[in-house]
C-alpha positions as CSV (number, residue, x, y, z in Angstrom):
1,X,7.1,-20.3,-10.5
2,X,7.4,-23.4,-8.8
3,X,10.6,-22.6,-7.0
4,X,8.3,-19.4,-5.7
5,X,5.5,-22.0,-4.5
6,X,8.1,-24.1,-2.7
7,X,10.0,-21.4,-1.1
8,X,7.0,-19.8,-0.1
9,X,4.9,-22.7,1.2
10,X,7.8,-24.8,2.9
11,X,8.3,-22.3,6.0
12,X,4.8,-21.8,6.7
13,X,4.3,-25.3,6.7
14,X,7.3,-25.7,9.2
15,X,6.0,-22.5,11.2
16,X,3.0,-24.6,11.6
17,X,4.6,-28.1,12.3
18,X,6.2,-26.4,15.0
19,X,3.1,-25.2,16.2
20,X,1.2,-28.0,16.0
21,X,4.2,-29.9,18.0
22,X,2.9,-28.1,21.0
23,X,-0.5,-28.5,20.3
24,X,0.3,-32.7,19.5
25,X,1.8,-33.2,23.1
26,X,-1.0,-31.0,24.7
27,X,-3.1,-33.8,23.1
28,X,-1.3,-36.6,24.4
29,X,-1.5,-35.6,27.4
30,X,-5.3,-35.1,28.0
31,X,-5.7,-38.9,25.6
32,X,-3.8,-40.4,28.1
33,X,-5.1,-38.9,31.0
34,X,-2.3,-37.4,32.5
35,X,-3.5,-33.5,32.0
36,X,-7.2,-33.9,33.7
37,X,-9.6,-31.7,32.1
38,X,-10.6,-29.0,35.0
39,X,-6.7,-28.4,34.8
40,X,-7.3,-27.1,31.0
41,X,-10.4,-25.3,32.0
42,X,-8.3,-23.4,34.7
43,X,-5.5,-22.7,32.2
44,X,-8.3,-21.0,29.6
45,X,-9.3,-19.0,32.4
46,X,-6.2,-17.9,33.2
47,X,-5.3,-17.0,29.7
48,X,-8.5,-15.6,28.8
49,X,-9.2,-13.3,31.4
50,X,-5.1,-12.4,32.4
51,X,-2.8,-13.0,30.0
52,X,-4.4,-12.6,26.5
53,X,-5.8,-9.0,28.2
54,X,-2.6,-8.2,29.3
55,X,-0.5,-9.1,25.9
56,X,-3.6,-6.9,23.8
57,X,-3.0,-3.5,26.1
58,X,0.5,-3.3,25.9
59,X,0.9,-4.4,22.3
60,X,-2.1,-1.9,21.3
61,X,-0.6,0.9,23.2
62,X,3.2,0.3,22.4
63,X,2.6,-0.4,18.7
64,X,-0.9,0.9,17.2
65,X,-0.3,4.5,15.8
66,X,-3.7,5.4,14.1
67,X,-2.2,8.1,12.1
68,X,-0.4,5.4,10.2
69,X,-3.5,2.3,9.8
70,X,-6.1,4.9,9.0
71,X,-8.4,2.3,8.2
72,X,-8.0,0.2,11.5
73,X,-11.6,0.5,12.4
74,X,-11.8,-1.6,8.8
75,X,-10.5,-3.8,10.7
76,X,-13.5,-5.5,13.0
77,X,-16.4,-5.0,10.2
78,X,-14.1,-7.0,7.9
79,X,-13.7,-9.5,10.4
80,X,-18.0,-9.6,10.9
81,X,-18.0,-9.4,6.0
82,X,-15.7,-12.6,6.4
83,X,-18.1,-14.5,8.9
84,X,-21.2,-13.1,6.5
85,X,-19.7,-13.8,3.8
86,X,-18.7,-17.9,4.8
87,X,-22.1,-17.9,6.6
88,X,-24.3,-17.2,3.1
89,X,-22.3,-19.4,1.0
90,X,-22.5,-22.3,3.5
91,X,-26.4,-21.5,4.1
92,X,-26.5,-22.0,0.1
93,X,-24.6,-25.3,0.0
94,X,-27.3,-26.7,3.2
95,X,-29.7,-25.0,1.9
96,X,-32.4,-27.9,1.6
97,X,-31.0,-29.3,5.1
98,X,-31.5,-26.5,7.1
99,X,-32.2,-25.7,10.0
100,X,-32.0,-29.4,11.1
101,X,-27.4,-28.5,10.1
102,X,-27.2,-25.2,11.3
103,X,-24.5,-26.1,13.7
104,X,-22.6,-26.8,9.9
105,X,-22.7,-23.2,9.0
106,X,-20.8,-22.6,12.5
107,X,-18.1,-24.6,11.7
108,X,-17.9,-23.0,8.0
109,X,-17.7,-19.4,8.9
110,X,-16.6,-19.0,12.6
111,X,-12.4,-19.0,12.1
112,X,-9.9,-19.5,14.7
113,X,-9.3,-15.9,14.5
114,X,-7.2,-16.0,17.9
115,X,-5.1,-18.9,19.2
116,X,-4.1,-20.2,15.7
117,X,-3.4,-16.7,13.7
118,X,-0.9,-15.1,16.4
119,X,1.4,-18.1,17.0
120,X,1.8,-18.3,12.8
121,X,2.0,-14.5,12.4
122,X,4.6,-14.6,15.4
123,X,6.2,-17.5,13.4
124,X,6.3,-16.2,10.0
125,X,7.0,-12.1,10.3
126,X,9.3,-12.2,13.6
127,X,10.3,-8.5,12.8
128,X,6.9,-7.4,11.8
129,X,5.6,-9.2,15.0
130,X,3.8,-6.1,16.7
131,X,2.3,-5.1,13.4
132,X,0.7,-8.5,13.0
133,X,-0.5,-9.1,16.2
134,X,-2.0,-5.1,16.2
135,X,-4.2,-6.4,12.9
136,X,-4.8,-9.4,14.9
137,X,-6.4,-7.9,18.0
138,X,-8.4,-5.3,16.0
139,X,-10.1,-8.1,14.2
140,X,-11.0,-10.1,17.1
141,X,-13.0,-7.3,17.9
142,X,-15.5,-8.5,15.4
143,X,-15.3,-12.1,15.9
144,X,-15.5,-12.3,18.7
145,X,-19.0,-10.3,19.9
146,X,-20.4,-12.5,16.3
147,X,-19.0,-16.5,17.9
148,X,-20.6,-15.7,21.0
149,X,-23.8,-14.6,20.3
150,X,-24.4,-15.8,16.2
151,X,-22.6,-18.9,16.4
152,X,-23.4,-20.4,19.3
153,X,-26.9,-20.1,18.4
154,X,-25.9,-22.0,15.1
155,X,-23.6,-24.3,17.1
156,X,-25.9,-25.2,19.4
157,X,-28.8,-26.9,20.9
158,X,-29.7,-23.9,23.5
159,X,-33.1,-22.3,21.5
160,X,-33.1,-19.7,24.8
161,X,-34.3,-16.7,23.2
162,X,-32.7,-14.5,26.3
163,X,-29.6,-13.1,25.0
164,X,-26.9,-12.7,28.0
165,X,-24.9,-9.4,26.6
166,X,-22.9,-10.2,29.7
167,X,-20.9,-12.8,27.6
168,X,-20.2,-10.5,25.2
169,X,-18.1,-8.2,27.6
170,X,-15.1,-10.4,27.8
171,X,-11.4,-9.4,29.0
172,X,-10.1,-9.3,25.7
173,X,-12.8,-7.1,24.4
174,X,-12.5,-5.2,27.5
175,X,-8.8,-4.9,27.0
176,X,-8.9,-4.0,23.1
177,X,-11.5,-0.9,23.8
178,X,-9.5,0.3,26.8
179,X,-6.3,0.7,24.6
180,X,-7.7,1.8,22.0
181,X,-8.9,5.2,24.0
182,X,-5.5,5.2,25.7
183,X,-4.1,5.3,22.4
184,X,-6.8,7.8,20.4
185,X,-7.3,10.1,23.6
186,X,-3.4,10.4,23.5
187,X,-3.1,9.4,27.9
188,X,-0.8,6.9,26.4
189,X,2.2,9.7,26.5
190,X,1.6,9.6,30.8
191,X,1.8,5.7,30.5
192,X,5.5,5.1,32.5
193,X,7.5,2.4,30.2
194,X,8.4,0.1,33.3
195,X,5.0,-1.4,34.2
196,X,3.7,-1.5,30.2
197,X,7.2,-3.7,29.4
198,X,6.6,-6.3,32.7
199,X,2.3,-6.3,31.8
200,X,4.1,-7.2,28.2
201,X,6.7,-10.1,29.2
202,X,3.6,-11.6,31.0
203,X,1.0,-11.3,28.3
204,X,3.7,-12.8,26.0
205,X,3.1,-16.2,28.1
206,X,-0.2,-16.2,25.6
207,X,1.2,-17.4,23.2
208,X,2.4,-20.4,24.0
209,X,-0.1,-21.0,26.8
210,X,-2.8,-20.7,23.4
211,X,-1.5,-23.3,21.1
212,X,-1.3,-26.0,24.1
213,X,-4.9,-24.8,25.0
214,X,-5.7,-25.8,21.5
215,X,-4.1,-29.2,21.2
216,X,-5.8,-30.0,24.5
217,X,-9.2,-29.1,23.3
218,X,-8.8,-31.3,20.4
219,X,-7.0,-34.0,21.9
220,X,-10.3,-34.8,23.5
221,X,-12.5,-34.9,20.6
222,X,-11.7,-38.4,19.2
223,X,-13.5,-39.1,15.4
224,X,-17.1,-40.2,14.8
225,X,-18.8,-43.2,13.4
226,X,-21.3,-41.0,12.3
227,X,-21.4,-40.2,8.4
228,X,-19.6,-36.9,7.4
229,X,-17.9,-36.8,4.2
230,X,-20.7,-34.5,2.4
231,X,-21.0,-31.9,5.1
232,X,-17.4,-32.0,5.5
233,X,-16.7,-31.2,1.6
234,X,-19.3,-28.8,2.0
235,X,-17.2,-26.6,4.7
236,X,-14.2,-27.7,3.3
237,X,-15.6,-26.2,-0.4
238,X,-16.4,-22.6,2.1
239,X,-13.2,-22.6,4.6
240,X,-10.9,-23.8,2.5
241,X,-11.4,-22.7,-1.1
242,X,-14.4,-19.9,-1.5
243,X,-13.2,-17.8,1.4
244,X,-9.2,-17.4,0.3
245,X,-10.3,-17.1,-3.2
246,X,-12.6,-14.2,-2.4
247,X,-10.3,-12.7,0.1
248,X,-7.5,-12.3,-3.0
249,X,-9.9,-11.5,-5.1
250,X,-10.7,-8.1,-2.5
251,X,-6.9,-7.4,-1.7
252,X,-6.1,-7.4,-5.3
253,X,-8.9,-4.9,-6.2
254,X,-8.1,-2.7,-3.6
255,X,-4.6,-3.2,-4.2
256,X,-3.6,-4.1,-0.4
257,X,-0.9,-5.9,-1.4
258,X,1.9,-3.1,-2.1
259,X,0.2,-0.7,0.4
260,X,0.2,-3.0,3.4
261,X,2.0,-6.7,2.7
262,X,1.8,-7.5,6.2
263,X,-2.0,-7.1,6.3
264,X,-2.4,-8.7,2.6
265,X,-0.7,-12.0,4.4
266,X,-2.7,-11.4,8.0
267,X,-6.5,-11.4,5.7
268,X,-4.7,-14.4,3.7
269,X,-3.9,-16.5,7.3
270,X,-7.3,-15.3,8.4
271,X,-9.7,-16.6,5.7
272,X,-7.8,-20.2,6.0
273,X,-7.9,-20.7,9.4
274,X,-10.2,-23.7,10.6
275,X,-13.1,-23.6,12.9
276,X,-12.8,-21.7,16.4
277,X,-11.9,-24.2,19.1
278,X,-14.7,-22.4,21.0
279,X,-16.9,-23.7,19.0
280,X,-16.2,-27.4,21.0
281,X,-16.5,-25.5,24.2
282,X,-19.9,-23.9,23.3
283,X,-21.5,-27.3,22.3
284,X,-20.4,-29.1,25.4
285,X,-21.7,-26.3,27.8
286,X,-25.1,-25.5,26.1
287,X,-26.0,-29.4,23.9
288,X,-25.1,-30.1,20.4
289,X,-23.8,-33.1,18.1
290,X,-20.2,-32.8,19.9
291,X,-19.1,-36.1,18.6
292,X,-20.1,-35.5,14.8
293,X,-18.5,-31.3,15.1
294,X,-15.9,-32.5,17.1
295,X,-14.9,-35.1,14.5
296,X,-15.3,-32.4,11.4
297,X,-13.1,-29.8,13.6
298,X,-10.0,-32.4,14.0
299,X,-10.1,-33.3,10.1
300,X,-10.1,-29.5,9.7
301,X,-7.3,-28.4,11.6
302,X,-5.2,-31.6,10.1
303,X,-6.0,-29.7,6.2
304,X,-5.2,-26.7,7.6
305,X,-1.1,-27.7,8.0
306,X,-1.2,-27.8,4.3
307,X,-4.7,-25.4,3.2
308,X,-2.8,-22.5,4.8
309,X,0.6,-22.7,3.5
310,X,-1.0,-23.4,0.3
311,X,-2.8,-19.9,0.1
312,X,0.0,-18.4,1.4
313,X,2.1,-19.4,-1.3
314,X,-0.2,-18.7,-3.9
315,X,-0.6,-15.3,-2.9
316,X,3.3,-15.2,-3.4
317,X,3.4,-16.3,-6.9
318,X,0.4,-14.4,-8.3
């Protein structure tokens, strides 16, 4: 059994070494100045609203065949159960400091569901790649409509009671609802090859474009003075330990792991991935404790490079 564990956890942990390698220099960079900060702005925007878009249509239409993942519209209410789910055990463990750490209950049950997950599912299942990163778009469908609108309201300061719908129509989202009718309404058979396979090598830029995204996000968040260890064991206790536990609870009821390994492993990745990076950006556009968030995120994604190997693995041996 312990062979198993090692065999099992040792790649994932290099998958993710090797991903946070990328992430570590984009860090450096923005600590020391040399990467200025509208630069990474630009680069989100560019990935965001191009390449991300780009990658999600042509892997959606190339790969997704609903006759095969009858349950795919599973997919984004699961995503929106796992946010619920991290959202009322966290509210229990605040409880009696709530609302004054609402912005606590953000970082416990909004996941990196995006720029984290495809680089590791990439990493890990190279020839099960398109399958992964199907799953993978089909859940961001209901995370993220829920970070924009639920968690920044938790993240955040901003008590506006208008609700911008506006922000919830983004490129991706855009992008993942377009294919899908391509796909469903069958216009996918008219689709020439040649212009889906060069929108594909560009979208593919995503992917590393993402993780150096990431480490440039957090490389600017340097670690508070202010007090954390009992909120942070609080999300660590929901993100860390209550959410994987539940999530192999589920796929071993329903017995998801000898229909559909590939997913099994994708809801695995999913309920250990830390905070969303977005998060940060939502608290520095709209007000919030960025210092004291910021702080809890970095710690986070530091557990994570062993947390997520460690579930992983786990789910390997049982």
């Amino acid at each position: 059994m312990i062979t198993t564990f090692y065999n099992a956890f040792i790649p994932v942990l290099w998958a993710l070494i090797k991903i946070f390698a990328i992430a570590l220099g984009a860090g450096i960079l923005v600590r020391t100045k040399l990467l200025p900060q509208n630069s990474i702005k630009l680069l989100s925007q560019i990935t965001v609203k191009i390449l991300l878009p780009l990658l999600i249509f042509t892997k959606i239409v190339q790969h997704f065949e609903p006759t095969e993942v009858t349950f795919w519209w599973m997919l984004p209410i699961l995503a929106i159960i796992m946010i619920g789910s991290g959202l009322i055990i966290s509210s229990l463990l605040f409880l009696k400091e709530l609302p004054a750490k609402k912005n606590m209950l953000a970082l416990a049950s909004m996941q990196n569901a995006n720029y984290l997950v495809l680089p590791l599912g990439l990493a890990l299942f190279p020839e099960q790649a398109d399958e992964f990163l199907v799953y993978c778009f089909l859940f961001v469908l209901g995370v993220s409509p829920t970070l924009w609108s639920l968690g920044k309201y938790l993240a955040t300061t901003d008590h506006s009671a208008k609700v911008d719908i506006r922000k919830f129509i983004t490129p991706p989202l855009i992008a993942n609802i377009l294919a899908i009718t391509v796909v469903l309404t069958g216009v996918r058979d008219f689709i020439p090859e040649a212009p889906l396979s060069y929108m594909g090598f560009i979208g593919e830029l995503t992917i590393p474009l993402a993780m150096f995204i990431l480490g440039a996000t957090l490389g600017g968040i340097s670690l508070s003075r202010t007090p954390i260890k009992f909120d942070l064991s609080k999300i660590i206790a929901v993100k860390f330990i209550a959410l994987p536990i539940i999530t192999m609870i589920v796929l071993t009821i329903f017995n998801i792991r000898e229909s559909y390994p590939i997913l099994a492993k994708f809801m695995i990745i999913q309920s250990s991935s830390p905070a969303a990076t977005a998060i940060i950006i939502q608290v520095r556009a709209y007000g919030g404790d960025y210092h004291k968030m910021g702080s809890i995120m970095l710690i986070c994604y530091l557990l994570a490079m062993f947390v997520m190997p460690f579930w992983l693995a786990i789910w390997q041996v049982l």
